[in-house]
MARBA-3410 file (N, C-alpha, C, O; in Angstrom, 1 decimal):
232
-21.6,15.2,1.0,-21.7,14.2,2.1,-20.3,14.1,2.8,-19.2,13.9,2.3 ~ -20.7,14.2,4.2,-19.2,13.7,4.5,-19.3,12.2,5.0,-20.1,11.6,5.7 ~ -17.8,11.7,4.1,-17.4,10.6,4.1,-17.3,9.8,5.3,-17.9,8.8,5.5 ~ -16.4,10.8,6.4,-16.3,10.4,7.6,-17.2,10.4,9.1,-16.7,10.4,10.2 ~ -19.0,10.5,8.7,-19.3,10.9,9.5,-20.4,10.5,8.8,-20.9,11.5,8.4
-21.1,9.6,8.5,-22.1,8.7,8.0,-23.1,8.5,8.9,-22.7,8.9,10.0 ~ -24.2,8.2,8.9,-25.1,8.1,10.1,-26.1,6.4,9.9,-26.9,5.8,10.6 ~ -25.4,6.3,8.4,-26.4,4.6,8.1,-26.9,3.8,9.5,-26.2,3.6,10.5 ~ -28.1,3.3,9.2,-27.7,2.5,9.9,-27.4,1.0,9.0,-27.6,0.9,7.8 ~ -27.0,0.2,9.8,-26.1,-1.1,9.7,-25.9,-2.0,10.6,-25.4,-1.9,11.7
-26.4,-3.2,9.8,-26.5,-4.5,10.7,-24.7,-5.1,11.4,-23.8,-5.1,10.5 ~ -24.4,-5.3,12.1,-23.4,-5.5,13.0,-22.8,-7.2,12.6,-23.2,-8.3,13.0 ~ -21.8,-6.9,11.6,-21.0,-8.1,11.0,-21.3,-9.2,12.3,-22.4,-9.6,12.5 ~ -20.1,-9.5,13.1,-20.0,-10.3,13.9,-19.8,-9.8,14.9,-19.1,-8.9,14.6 ~ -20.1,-9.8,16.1,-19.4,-9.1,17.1,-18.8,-10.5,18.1,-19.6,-11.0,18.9
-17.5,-11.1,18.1,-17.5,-12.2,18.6,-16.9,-12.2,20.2,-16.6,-13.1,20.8 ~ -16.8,-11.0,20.5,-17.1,-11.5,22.0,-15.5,-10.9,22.5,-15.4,-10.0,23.3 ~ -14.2,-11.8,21.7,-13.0,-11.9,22.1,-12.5,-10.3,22.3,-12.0,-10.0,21.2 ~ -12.4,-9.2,23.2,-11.7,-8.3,23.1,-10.6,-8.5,23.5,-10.3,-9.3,24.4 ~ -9.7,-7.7,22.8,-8.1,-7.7,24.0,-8.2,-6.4,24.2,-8.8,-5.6,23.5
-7.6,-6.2,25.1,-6.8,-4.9,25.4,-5.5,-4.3,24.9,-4.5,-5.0,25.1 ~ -5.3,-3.2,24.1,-3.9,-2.8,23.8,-3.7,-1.7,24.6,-4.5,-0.8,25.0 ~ -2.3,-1.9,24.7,-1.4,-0.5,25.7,-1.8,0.6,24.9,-2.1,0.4,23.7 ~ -2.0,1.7,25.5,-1.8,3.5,24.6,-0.5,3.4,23.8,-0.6,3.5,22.6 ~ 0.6,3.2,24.2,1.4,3.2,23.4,1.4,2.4,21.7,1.8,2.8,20.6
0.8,1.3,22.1,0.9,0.3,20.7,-0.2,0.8,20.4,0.0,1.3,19.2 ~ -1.6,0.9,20.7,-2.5,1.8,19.9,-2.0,2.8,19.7,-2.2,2.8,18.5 ~ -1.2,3.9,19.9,-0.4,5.1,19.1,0.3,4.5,18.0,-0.3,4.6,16.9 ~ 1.2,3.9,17.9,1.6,3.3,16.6,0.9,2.6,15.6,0.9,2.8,14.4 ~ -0.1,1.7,16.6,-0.4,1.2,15.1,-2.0,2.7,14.2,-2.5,2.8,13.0
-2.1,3.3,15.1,-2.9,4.4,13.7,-1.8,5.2,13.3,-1.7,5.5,12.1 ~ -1.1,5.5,14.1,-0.2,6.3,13.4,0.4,5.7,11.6,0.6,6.4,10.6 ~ 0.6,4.3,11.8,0.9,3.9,10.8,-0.4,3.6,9.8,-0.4,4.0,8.7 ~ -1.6,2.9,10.6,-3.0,2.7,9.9,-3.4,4.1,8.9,-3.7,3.9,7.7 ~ -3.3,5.3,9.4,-3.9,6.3,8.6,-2.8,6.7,7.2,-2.8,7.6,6.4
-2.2,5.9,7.4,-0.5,6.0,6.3,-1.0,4.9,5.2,-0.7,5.2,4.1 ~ -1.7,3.6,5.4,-1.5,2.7,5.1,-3.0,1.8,4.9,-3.0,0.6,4.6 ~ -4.1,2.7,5.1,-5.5,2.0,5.4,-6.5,2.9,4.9,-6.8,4.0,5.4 ~ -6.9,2.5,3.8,-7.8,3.5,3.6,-9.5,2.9,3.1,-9.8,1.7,2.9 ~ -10.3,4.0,3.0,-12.2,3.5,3.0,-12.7,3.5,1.4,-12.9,4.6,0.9
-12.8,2.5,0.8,-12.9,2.5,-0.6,-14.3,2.6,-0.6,-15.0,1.9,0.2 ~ -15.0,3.6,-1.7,-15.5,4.3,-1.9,-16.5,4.0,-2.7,-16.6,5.0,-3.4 ~ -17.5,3.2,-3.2,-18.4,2.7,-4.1,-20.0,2.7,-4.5,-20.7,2.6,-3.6 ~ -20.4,2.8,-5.5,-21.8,3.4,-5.2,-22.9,1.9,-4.6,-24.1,2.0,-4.9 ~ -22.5,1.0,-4.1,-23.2,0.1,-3.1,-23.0,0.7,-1.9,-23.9,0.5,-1.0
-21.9,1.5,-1.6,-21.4,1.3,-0.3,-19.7,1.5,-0.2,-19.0,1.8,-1.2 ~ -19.0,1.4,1.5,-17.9,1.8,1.5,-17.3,0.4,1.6,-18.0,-0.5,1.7 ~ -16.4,0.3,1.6,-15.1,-1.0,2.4,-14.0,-0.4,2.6,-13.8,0.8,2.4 ~ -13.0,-1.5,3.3,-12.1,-0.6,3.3,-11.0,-1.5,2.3,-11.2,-2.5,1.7 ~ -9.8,-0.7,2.4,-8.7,-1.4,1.5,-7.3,-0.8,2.5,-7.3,0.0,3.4
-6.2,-1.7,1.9,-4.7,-1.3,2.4,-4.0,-1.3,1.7,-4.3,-1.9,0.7 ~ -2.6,-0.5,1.8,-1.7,-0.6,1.2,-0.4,-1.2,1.8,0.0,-0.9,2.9 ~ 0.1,-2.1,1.0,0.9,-3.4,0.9,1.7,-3.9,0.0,1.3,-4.2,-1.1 ~ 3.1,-4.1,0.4,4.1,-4.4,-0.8,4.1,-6.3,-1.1,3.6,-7.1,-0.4 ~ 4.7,-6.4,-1.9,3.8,-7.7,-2.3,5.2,-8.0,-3.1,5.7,-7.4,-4.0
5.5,-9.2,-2.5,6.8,-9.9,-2.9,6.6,-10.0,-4.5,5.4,-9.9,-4.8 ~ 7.9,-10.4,-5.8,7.6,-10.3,-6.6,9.1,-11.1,-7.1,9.8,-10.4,-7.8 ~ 9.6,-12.3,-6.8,10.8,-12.9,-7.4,12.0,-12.0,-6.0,12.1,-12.2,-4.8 ~ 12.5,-11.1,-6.9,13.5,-10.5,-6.0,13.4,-9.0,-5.7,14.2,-8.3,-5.0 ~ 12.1,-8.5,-6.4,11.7,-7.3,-6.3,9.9,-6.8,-5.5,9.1,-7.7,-5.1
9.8,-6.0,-5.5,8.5,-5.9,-4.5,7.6,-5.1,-5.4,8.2,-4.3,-6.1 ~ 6.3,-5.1,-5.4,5.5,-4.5,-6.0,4.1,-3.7,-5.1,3.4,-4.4,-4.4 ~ 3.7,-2.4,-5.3,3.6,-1.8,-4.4,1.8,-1.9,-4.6,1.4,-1.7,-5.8 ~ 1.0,-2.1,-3.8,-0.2,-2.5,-3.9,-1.3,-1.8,-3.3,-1.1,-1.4,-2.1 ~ -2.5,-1.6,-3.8,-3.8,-1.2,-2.8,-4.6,-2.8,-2.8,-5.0,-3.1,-3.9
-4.8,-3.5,-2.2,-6.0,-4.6,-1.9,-7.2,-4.1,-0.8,-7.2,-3.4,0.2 ~ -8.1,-4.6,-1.3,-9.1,-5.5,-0.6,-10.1,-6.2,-1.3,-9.7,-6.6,-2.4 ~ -11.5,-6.6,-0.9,-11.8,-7.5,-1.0,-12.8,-7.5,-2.2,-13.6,-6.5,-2.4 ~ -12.7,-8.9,-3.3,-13.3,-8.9,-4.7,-15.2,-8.6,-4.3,-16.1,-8.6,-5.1 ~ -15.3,-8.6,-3.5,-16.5,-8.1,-3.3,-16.6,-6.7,-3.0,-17.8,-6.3,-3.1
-15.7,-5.9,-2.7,-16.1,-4.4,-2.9,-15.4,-4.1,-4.0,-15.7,-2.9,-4.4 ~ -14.5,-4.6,-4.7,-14.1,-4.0,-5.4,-13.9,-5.3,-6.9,-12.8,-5.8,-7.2 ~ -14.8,-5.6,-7.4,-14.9,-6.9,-8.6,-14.1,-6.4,-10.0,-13.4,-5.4,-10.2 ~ -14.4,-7.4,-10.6,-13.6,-7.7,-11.9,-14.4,-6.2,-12.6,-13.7,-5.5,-13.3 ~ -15.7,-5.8,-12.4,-16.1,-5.0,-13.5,-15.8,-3.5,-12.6,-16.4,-2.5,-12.7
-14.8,-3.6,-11.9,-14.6,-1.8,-10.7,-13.4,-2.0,-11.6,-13.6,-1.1,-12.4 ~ -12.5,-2.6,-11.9,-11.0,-2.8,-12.1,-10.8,-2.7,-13.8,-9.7,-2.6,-14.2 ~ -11.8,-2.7,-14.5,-11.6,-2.3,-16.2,-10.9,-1.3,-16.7,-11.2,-0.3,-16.0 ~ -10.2,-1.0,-17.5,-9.6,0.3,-17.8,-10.1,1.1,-18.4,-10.3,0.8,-19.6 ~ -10.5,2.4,-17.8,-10.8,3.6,-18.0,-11.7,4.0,-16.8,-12.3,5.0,-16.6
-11.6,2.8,-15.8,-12.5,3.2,-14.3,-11.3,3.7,-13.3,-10.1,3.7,-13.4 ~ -12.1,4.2,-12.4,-11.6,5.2,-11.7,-11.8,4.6,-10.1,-12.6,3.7,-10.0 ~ -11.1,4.8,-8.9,-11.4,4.2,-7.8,-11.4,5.4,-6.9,-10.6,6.3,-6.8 ~ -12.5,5.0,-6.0,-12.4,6.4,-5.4,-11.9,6.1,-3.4,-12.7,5.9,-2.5 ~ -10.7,6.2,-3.3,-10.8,6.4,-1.5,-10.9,7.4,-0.7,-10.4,8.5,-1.0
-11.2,7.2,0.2,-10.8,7.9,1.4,-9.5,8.1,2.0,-9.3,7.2,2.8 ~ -8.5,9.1,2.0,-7.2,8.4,2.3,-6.4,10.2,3.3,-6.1,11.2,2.7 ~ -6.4,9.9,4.4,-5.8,11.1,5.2,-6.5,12.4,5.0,-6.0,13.5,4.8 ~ -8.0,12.0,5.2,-9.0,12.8,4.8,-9.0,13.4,3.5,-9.5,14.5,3.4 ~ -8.7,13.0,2.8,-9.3,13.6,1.5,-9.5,12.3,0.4,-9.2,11.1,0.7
-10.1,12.9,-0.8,-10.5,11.8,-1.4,-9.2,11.4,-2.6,-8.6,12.3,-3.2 ~ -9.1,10.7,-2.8,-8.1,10.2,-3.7,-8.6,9.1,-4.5,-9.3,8.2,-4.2 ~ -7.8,9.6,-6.2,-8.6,9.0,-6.9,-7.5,7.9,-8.0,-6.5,8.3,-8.5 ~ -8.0,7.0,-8.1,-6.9,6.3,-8.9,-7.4,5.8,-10.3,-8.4,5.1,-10.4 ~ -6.6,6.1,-11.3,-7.3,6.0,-12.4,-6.9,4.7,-13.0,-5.6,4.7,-13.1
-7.5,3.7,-13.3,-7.2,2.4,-14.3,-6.6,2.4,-15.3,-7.5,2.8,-16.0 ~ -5.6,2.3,-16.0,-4.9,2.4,-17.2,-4.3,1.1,-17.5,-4.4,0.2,-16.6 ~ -3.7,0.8,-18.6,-2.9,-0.2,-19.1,-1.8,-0.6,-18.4,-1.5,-1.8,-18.4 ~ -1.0,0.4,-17.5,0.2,0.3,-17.6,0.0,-0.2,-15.8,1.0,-0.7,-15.1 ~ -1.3,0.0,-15.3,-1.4,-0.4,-13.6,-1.6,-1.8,-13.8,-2.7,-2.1,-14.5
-0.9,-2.7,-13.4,-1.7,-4.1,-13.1,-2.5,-4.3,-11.9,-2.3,-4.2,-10.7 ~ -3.6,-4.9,-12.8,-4.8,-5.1,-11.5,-5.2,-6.8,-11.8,-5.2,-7.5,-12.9 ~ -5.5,-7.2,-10.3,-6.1,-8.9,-10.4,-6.8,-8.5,-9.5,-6.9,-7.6,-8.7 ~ -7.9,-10.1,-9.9,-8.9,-10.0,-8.7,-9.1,-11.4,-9.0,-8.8,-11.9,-10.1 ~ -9.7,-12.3,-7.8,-10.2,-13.2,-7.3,-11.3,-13.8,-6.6,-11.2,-14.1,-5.4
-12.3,-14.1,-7.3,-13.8,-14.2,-6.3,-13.8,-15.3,-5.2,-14.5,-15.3,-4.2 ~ -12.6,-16.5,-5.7,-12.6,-17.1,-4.6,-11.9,-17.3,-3.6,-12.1,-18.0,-2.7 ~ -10.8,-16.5,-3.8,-9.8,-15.9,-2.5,-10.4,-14.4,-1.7,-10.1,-14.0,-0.6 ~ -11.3,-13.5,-2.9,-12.1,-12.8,-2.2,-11.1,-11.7,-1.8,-11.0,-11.3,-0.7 ~ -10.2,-11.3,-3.0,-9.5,-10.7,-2.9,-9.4,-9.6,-4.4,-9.8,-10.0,-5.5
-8.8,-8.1,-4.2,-9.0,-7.5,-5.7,-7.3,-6.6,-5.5,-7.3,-5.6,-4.7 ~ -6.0,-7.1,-6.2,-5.1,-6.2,-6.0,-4.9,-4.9,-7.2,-5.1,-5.3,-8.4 ~ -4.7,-3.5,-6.9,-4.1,-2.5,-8.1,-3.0,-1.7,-7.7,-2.8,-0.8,-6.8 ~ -2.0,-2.3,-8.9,-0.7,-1.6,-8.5,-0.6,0.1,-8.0,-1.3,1.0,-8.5 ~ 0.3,0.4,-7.0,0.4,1.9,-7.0,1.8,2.2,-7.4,2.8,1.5,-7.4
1.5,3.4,-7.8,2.7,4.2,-8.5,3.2,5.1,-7.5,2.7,5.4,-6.4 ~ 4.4,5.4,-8.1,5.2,6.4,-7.0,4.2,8.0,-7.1,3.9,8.7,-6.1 ~ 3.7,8.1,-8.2,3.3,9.8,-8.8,1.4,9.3,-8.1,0.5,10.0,-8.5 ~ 1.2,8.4,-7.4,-0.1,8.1,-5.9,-0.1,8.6,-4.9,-1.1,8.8,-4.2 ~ 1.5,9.1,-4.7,2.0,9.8,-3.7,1.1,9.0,-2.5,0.3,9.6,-1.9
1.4,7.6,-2.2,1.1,7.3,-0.7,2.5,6.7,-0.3,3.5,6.1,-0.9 ~ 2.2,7.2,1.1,4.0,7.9,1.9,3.7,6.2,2.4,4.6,5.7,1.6 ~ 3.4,5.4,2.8,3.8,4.0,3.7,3.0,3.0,3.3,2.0,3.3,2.6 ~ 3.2,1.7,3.6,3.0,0.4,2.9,3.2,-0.6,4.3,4.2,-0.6,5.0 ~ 2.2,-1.2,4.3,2.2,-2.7,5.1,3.3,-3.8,4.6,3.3,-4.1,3.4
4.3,-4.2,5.4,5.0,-5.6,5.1,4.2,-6.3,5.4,3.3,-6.1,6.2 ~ 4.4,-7.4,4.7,4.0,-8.6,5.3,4.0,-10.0,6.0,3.6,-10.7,5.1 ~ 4.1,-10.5,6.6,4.4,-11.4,7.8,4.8,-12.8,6.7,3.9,-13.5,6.2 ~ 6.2,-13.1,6.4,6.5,-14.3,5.6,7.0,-15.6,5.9,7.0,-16.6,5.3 ~ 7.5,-15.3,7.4,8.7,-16.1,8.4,8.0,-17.3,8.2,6.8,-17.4,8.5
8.6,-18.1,7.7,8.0,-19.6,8.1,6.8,-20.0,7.3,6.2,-21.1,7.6 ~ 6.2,-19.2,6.0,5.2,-19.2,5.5,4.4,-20.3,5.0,3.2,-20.2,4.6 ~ 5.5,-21.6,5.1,4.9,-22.8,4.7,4.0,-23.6,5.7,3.1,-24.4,5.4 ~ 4.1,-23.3,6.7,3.7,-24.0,8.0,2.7,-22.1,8.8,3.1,-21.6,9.8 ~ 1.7,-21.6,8.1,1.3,-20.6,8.7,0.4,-21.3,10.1,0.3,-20.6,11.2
0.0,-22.2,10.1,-1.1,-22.7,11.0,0.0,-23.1,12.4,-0.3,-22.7,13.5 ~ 0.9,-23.9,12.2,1.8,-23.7,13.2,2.2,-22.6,13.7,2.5,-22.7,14.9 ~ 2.3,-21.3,13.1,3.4,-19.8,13.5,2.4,-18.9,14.3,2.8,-18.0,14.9 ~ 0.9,-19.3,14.3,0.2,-18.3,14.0,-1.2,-18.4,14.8,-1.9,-17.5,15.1 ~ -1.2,-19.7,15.1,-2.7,-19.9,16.1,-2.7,-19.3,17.1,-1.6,-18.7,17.2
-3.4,-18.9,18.0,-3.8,-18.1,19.1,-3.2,-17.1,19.3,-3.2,-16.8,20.5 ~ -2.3,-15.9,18.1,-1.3,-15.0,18.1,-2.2,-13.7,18.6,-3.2,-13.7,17.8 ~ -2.3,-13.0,19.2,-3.3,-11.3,19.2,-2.9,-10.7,18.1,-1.8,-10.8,17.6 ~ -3.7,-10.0,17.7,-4.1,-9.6,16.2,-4.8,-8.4,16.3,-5.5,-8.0,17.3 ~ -4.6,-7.5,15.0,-5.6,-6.8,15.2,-6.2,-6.2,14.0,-5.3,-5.8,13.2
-7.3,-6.0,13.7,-7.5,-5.4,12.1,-8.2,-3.5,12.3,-8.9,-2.9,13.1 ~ -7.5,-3.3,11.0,-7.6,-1.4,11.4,-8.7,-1.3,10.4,-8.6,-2.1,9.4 ~ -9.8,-0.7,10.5,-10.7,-0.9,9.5,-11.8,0.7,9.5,-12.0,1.6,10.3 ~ -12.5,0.4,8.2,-13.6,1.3,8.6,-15.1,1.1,8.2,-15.6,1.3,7.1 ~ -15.7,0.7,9.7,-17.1,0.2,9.5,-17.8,1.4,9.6,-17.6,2.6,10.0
-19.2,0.6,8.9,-20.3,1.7,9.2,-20.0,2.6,8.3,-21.0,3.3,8.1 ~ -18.9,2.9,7.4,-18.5,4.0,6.6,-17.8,5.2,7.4,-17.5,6.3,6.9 ~ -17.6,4.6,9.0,-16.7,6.0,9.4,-15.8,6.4,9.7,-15.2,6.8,8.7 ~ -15.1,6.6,10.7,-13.5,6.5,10.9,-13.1,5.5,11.5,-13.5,4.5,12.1 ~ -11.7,5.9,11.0,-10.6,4.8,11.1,-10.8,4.1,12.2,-10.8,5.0,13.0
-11.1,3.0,13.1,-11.2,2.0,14.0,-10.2,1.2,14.3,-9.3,1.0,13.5 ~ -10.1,0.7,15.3,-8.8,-0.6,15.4,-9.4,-1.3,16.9,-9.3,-0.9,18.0 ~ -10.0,-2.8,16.3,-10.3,-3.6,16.9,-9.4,-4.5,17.1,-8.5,-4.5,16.2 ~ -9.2,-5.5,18.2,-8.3,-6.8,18.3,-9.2,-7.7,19.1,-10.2,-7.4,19.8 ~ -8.4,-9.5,18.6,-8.8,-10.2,18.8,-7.6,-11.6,18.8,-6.4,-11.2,19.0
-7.9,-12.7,18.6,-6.7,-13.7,18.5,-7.3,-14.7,17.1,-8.4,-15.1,16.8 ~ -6.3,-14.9,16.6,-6.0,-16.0,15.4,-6.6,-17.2,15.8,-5.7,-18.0,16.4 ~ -8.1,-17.9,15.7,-8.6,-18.9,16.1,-8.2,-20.4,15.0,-7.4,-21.3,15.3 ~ -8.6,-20.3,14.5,-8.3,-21.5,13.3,-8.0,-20.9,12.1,-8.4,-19.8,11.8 ~ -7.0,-21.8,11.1,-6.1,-21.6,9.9,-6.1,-23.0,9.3,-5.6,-24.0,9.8
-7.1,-23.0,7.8,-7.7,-23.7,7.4,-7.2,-23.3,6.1,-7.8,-22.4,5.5 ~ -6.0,-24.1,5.5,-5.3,-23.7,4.3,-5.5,-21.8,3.9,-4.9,-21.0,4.6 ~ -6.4,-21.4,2.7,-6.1,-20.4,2.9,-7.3,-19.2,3.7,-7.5,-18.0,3.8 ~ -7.6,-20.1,4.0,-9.0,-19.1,5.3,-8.3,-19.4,6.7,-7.9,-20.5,7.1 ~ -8.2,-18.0,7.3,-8.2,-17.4,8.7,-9.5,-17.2,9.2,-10.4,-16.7,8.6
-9.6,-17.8,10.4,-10.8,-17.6,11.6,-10.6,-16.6,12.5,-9.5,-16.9,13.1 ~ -11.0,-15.6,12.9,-10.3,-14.5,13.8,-11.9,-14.3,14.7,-13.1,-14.5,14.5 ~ -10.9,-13.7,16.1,-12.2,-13.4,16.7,-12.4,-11.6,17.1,-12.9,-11.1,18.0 ~ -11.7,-11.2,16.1,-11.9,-9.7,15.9,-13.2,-9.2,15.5,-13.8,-9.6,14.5 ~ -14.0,-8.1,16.7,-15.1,-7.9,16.3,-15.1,-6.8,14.9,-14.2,-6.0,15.0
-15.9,-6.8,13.7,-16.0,-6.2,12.7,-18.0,-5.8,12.5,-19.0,-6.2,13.1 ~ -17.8,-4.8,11.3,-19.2,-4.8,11.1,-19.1,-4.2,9.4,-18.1,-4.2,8.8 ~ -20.3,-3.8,9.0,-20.2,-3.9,7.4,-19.6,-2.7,7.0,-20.1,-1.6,7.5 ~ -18.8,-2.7,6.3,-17.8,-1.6,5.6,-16.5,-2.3,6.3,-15.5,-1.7,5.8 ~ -16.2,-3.1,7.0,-14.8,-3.5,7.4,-14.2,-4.5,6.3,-13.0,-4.7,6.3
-14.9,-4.9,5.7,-14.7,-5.6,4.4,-12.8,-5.3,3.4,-12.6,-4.3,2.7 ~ -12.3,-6.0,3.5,-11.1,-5.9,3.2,-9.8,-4.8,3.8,-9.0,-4.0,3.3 ~ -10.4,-5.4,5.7,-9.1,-4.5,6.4,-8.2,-5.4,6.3,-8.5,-6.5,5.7 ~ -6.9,-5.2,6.8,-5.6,-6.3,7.0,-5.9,-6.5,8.6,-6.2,-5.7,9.5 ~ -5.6,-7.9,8.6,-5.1,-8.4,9.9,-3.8,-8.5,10.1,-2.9,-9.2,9.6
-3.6,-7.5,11.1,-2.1,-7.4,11.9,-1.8,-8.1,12.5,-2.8,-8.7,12.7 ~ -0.9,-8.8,13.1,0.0,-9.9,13.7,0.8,-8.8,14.8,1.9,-8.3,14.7 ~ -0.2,-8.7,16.0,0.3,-6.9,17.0,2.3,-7.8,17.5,3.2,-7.0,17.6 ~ 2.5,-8.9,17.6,3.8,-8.9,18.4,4.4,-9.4,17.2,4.8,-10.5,17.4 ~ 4.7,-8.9,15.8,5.5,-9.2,14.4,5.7,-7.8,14.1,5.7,-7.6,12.9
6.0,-6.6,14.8,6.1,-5.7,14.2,5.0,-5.1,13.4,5.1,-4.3,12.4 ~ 4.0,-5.4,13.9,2.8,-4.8,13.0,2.5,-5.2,11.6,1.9,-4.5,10.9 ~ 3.1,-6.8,11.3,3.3,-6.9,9.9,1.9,-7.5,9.8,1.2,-7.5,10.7 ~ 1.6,-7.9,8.5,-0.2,-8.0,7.9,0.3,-9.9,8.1,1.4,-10.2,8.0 ~ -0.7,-10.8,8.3,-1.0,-12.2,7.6,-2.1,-12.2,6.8,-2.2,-13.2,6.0
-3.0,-11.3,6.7,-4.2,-11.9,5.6,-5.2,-10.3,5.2,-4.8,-9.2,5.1 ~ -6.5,-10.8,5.1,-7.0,-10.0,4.5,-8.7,-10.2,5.5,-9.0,-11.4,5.6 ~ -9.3,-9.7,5.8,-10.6,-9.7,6.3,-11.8,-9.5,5.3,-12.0,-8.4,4.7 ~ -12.7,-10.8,5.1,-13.6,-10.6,4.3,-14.8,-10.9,5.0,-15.7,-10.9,4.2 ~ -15.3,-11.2,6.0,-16.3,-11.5,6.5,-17.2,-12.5,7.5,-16.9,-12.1,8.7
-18.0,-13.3,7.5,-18.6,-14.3,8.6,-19.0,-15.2,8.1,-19.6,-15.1,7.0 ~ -18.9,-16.2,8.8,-19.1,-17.4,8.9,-19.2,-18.4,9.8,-18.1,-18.8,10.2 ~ -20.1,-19.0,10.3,-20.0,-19.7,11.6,-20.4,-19.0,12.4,-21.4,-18.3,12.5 ~ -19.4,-19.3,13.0,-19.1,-18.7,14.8,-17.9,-17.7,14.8,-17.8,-17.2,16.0 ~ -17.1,-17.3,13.9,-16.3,-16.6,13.6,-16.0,-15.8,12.3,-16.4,-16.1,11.2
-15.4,-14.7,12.6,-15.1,-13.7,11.4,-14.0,-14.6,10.8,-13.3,-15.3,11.6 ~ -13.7,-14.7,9.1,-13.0,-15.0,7.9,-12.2,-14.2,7.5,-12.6,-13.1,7.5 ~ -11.1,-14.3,7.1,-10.5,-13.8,6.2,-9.3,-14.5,5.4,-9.1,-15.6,5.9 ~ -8.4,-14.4,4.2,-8.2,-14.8,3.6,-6.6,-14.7,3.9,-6.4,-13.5,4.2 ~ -5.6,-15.4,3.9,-3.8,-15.7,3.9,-3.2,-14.8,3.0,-3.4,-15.1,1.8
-2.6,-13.9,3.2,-1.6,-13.4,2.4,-0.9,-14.0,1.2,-0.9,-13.8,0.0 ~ -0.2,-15.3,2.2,0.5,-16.3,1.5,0.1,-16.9,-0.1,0.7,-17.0,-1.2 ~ -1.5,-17.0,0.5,-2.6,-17.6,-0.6,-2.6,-16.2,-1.9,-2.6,-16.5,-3.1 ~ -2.7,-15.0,-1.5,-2.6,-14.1,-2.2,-1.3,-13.6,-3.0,-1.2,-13.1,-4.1 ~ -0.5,-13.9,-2.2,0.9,-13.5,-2.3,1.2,-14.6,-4.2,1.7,-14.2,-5.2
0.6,-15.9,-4.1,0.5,-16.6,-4.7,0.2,-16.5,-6.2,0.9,-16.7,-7.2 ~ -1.0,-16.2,-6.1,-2.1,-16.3,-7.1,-1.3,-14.6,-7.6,-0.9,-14.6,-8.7 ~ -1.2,-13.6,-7.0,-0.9,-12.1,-7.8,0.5,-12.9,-9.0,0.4,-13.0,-10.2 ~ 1.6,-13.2,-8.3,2.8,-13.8,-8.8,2.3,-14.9,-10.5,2.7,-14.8,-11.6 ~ 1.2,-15.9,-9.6,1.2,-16.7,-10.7,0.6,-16.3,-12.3,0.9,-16.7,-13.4
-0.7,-14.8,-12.0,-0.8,-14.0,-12.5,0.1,-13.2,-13.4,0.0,-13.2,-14.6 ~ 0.9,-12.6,-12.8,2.0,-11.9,-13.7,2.8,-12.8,-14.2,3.2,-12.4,-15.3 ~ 3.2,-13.9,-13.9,4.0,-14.9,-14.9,3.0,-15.1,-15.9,3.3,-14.7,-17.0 ~ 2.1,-15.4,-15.7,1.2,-16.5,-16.9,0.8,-15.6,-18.1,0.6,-16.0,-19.2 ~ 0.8,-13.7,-17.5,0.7,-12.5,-18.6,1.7,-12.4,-19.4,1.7,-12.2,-20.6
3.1,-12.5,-18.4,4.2,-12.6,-19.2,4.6,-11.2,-19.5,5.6,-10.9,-20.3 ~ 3.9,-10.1,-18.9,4.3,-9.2,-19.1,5.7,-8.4,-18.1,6.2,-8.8,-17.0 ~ 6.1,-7.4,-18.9,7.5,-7.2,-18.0,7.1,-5.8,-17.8,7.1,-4.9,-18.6 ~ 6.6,-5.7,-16.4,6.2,-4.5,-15.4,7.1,-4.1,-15.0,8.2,-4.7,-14.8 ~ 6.7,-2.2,-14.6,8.0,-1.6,-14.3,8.0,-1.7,-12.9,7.0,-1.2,-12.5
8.6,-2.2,-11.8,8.2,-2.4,-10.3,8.6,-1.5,-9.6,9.8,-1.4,-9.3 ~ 7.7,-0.5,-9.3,9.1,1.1,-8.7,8.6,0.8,-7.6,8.9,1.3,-6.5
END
């Protein structure tokens, strides 16, 4: 089967309307960096996508694949399972062991697993922190954009603007459809840095979940295990 060239058909997440326009140049960058940093996780329901993202950690950084606890649950993440993506066209596979820390969250709707240097993935999403206490002030009506892959097929890059920020749920009016399930939402005038996580619909608008909120819960996690991880 090829991965990237799916023919399903599929009901159309949200399509909300808000397009923006990006220059050629800033669409050149941002896939340039997306196919570095975005990849289509792989599961026998179906695809989603996931990203790779370094993830503050005290005074050191911890290097991450996320997306969302619904493509990827507490029972994908056991050790001796295997994860299968899509990643710069080929398949890559990541195996669960002791030594990877993995969390997940059903109601942040989020699933993170550490990557290693010997993953060999070349780039990583920063993340957008400036001001992190006050995100709803920094961040309303900002252009946005999420790199994703619906439908199960290539890389995409839709935009939209940051509608409402409701503790840790983002309102976005980026159009999406099913398989976009845990892209990153970019922040296009921060350097391309990530604020959240894309999980789905609601309302009148597409959802997704705060970094911040995530940034949180990973940290409070590794304190509470107590374990001393190697952070490369």
């Amino acid at each position: 089967m090829d991965i990237y060239n799916e023919s399903k058909t599929l009901e159309l997440e949200k399509d909300c309307g808000d397009k923006l326009e990006i220059d050629k140049e800033t669409e050149t960058k941002l896939f340039e960096k997306g196919k570095l940093t975005t990849c289509k996780i792989i599961t026998e329901n179906g695809n989603g996508t996931g990203f790779f993202s370094i993830i503050p950690f005290k005074n050191k950084k911890i290097k991450m694949l996320i997306t969302n606890n619904h493509v990827l649950n507490k029972e994908s993440i056991q050790i001796g399972n295997i994860i299968k993506c899509a990643y710069k066209k080929k398949i890559k596979i990541i195996e669960i062991t002791e030594k990877r820390f993995c969390n997940t969250n059903a109601y942040l709707d989020y699933t993170c697993i550490q990557i290693f240097n010997d993953d060999k993935i070349e780039d990583f999403y920063e993340i957008e922190i400036e001001n992190n206490k006050n995100p709803k002030d920094n961040y309303l009506n900002e252009d946005i954009c999420i790199m994703q892959y619906p439908k199960g097929g290539p890389l995409t890059l839709k935009a939209g603007r940051l509608k409402k920020i409701d503790e840790e749920e983002i309102q976005h009016s980026v159009t999406t459809f099913k398989g976009s399930s845990g892209s990153p939402i970019i922040l296009l005038l921060r350097d391309y840095k990530i604020i959240g996580i894309h999980r789905g619909f609601n309302n009148s608008l597409n959802i997704g979940t705060s970094m911040k909120y995530i940034i949180e819960d990973i940290n409070k996690k590794i304190m509470e295990d107590k374990y001393e991880w190697e952070l490369r």
